[in-house]
N, C-alpha and C positions, 0 to 999 in steps of 0.2 A: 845118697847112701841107700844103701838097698833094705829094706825091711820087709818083714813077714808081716800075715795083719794081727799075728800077736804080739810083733813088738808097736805096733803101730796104737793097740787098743790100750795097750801098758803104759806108752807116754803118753795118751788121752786121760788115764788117771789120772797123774801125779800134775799137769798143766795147773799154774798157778790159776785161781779164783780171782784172786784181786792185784792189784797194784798200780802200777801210775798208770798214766793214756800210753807211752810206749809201749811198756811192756805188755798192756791190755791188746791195744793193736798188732803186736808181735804174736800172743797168746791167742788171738782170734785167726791169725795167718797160720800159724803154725797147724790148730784146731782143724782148719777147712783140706790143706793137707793131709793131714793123718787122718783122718776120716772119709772109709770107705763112699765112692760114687755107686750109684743107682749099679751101673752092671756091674763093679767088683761084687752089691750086695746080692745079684742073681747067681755071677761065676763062682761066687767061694761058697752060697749056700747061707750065705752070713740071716739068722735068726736071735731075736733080743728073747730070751726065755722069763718067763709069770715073775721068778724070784730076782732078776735084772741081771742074769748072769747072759754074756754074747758068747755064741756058739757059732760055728764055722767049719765045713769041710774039707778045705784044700789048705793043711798044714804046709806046703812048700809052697802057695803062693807069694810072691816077692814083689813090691813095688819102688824102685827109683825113685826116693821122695829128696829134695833139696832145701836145705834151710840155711838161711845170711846168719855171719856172726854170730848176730845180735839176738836171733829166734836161739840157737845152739847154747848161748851162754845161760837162756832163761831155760832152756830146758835141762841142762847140769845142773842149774841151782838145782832145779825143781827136785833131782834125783839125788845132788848132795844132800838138802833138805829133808826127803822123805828118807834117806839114809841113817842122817842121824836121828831122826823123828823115831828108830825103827818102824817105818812105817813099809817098806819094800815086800815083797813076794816072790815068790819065783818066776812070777811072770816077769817081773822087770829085773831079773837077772840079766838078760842078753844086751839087753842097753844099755843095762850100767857098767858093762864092761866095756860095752863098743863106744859109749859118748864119754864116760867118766875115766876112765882106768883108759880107753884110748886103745884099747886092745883089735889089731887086726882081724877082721871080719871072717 
């Protein structure tokens, strides 16, 4: 699925902390994908700012990231969860329409 590296930074929030060995294993696969490599962090300009806010240049950057089932189902919990938690932002508005709601990209 094709993601920006703001939807990419917005599922890197809600990723579950804890749970059992799979889902931990799932959550550390899913983690190493959606987290920018060394050149995306030179090409988009990507900078971690003093108050922990990530800042980034190339808003139309898009990367092809691929997730099994089983990574896909923990990350809808994650976003059903912080849903009802109200925990959500506008930043993870575009996910939770494309993984949750299933809505065409």
């Amino acid at each position: 699925m094709k993601l920006t590296m703001g939807d990419r930074f917005a599922l890197l929030s809600i990723m579950p902390a804890k749970g059992n060995m799979v889902t931990l294993r799932m959550v550390v696969d899913a983690r190493t994908k959606l987290s920018p490599s060394e050149e995306e962090i030179k090409a988009c300009g990507i900078v971690a700012k003093p108050n922990g806010d990530v800042k980034w240049d190339d808003e139309k950057y898009t990367a092809d990231i691929e997730f099994g089932d089983v990574a896909l189902s923990i990350i809808r919990g994650a976003l059903r969860e912080a849903d009802e938690k109200q925990l959500l932002t506008p930043n993870h508005m575009h996910v939770f329409e494309m993984l949750v709601e299933e809505r065409p990209e």
